[in-house]
N, C-alpha and C positions, 0 to 999 in steps of 0.2 A: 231572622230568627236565630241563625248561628252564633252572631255575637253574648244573644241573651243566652244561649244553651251554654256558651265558655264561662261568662262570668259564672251561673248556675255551677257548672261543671268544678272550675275554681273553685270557688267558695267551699260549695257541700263537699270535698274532697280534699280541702285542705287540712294541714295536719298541724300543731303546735309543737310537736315535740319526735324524739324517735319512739317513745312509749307512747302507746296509748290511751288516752284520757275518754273518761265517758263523752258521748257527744262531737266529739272531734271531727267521725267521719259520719257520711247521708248515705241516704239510698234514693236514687230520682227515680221518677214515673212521667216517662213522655210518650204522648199517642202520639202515634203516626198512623194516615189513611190507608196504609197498605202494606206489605210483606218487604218491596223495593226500598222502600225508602227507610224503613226502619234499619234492614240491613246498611245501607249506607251511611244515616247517622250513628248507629253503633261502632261502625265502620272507623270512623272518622274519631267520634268518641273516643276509642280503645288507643287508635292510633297515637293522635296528640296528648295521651295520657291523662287524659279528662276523667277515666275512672279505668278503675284496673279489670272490671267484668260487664259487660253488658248481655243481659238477657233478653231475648224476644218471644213474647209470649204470642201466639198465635191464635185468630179466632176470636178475640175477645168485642163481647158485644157490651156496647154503653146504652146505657139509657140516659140522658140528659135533658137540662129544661136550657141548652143553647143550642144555637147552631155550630154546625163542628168546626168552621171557620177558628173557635179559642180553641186551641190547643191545650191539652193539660198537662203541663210542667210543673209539678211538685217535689218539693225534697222533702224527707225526713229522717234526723237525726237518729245515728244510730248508738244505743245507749249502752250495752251490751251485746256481745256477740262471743265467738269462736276463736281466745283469743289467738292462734296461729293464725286463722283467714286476717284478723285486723292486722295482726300486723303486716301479712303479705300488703293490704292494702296500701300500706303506709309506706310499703317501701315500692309498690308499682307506681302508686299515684305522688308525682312529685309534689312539695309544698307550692 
């Protein structure tokens, strides 16, 4: 699953340019079973500069029509934002 979390990671955080263009950087949403492990892929995330903030949000209950065996890894485009935070982004998160 690490390899798909990099390319993810890549992609939704890479940048075109030193300005920031609409859409340029994501914001990902990945569940993790537990408190441990999310620490660790955030961990690891931050580390290897995959993205410049990882949040853990604690507690959170799903209701779904799978078993939790799928993982939810989602990106989305971020179109607008603060521009000082984006461009911190842009200079944490390498191309």
């Amino acid at each position: 699953m690490l390899p798909v979390l990099r390319r993810l990671g890549l992609r939704a955080f890479s940048m075109a340019s030193d300005s920031y263009s609409s859409g340029t950087h994501s914001a990902a949403f990945v569940t993790c079973p537990n408190d441990t492990v999310a620490k660790e892929l955030a961990r690891g995330i931050v580390e290897k500069k995959l993205a410049a903030c990882v949040n853990i949000i604690p507690q959170i209950t799903s209701v779904s029509n799978h078993p939790y065996e799928v993982a939810e890894v989602i990106s989305l485009p971020i179109d607008q934002g603060n521009p000082p935070y984006l461009k911190w982004i842009g200079d944490t998160v390498p191309e």
